[in-house]
MARLUM-561854 format. One record per atom (N, C-alpha, C): residue in one letter; y, z, x. Coordinates in steps of 0.2 Angstrom, whole numbers, plus 5000, padded with zeros to 4 digits. Atoms other than C-alpha are relative to their C-alpha. Layout:
N
AYZX/...
// end
This chain:
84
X499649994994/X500349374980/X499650035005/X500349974996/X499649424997/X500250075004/X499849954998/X499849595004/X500649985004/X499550014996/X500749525018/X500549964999/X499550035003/X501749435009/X500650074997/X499749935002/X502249615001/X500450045004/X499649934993/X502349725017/X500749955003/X499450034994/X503549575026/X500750034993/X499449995003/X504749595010/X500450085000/X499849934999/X504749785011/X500450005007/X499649994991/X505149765031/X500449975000/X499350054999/X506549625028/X500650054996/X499549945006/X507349775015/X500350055004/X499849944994/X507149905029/X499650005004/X500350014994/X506949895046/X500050045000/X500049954997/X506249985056/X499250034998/X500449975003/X504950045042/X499249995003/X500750034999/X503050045046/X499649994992/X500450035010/X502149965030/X499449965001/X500650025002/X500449945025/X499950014993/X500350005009/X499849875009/X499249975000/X500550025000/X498449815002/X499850014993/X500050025007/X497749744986/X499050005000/X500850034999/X495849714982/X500049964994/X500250055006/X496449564967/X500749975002/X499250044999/X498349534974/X500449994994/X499549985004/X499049604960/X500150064997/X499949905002/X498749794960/X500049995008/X499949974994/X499449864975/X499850055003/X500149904996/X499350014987/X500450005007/X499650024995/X500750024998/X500350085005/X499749944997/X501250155010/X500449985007/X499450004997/X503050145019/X500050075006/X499649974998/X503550255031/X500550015006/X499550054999/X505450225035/X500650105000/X499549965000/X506850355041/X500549994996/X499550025005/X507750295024/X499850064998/X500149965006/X506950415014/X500050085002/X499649944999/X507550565023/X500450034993/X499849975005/X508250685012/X500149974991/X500050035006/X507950564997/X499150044997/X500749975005/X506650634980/X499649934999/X500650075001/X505250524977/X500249944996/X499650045003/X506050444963/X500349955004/X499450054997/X507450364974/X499549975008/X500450064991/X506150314990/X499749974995/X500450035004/X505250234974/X500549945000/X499650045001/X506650134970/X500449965006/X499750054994/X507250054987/X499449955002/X500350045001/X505649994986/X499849964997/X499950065005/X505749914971/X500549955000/X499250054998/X507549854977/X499549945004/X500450064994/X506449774992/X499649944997/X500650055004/X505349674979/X500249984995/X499750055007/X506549624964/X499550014994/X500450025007/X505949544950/X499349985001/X500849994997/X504049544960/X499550034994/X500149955004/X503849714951/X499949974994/X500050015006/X503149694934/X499749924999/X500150055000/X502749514937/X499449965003/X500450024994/X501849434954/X499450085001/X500249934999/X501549634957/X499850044994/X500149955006/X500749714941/X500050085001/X500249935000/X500349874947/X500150015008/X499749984994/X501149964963/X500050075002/X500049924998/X500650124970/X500350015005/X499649974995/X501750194982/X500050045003/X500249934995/X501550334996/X500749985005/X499450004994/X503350345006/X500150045003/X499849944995/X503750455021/X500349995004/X499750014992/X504650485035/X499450045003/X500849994992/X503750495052/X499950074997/X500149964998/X504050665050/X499750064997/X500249985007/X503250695033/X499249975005/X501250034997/X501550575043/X499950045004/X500049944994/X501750685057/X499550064998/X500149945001/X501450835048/X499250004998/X500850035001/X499850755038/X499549995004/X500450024991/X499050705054/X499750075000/X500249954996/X499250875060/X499450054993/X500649975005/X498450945043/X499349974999/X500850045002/X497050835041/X499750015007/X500249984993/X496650875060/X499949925004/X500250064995/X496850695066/X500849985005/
// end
């Protein structure tokens, strides 16, 4: 499967989200969402809206799926820490 096959299903799940994925075999992932959903949600639960986003993908098309989800306000911060 191709990245962008990937990032459209996460964005069809949750608009609004910004997602960048990216694979280097198209079956190990590395994806990073960051989407106003995950407000006041633990890691766990932004894990899983994104697996909602992908179905029976996970496990399957997708073997391996590393995730980074924020909100803006979590990237915001990271910016400001990393001085970029």
């Amino acid at each position: 499967m191709h990245p962008d096959q990937v990032a459209q299903l996460i964005r069809s799940a949750m608009p609004g989200a910004e997602v960048r994925v990216e694979s280097p075999d198209q079956t190990h992932f590395e994806a990073q969402i960051v989407s106003e959903a995950f407000t006041g949600l633990r890691g766990v639960a932004r894990h899983q809206l994104v697996y909602q986003a992908l179905g029976t993908l996970v496990g399957r098309e997708l073997h391996a799926l590393s995730i980074q989800a924020l909100t803006p306000a979590e990237r915001a911060t990271r910016k400001l820490q990393a001085g970029g």
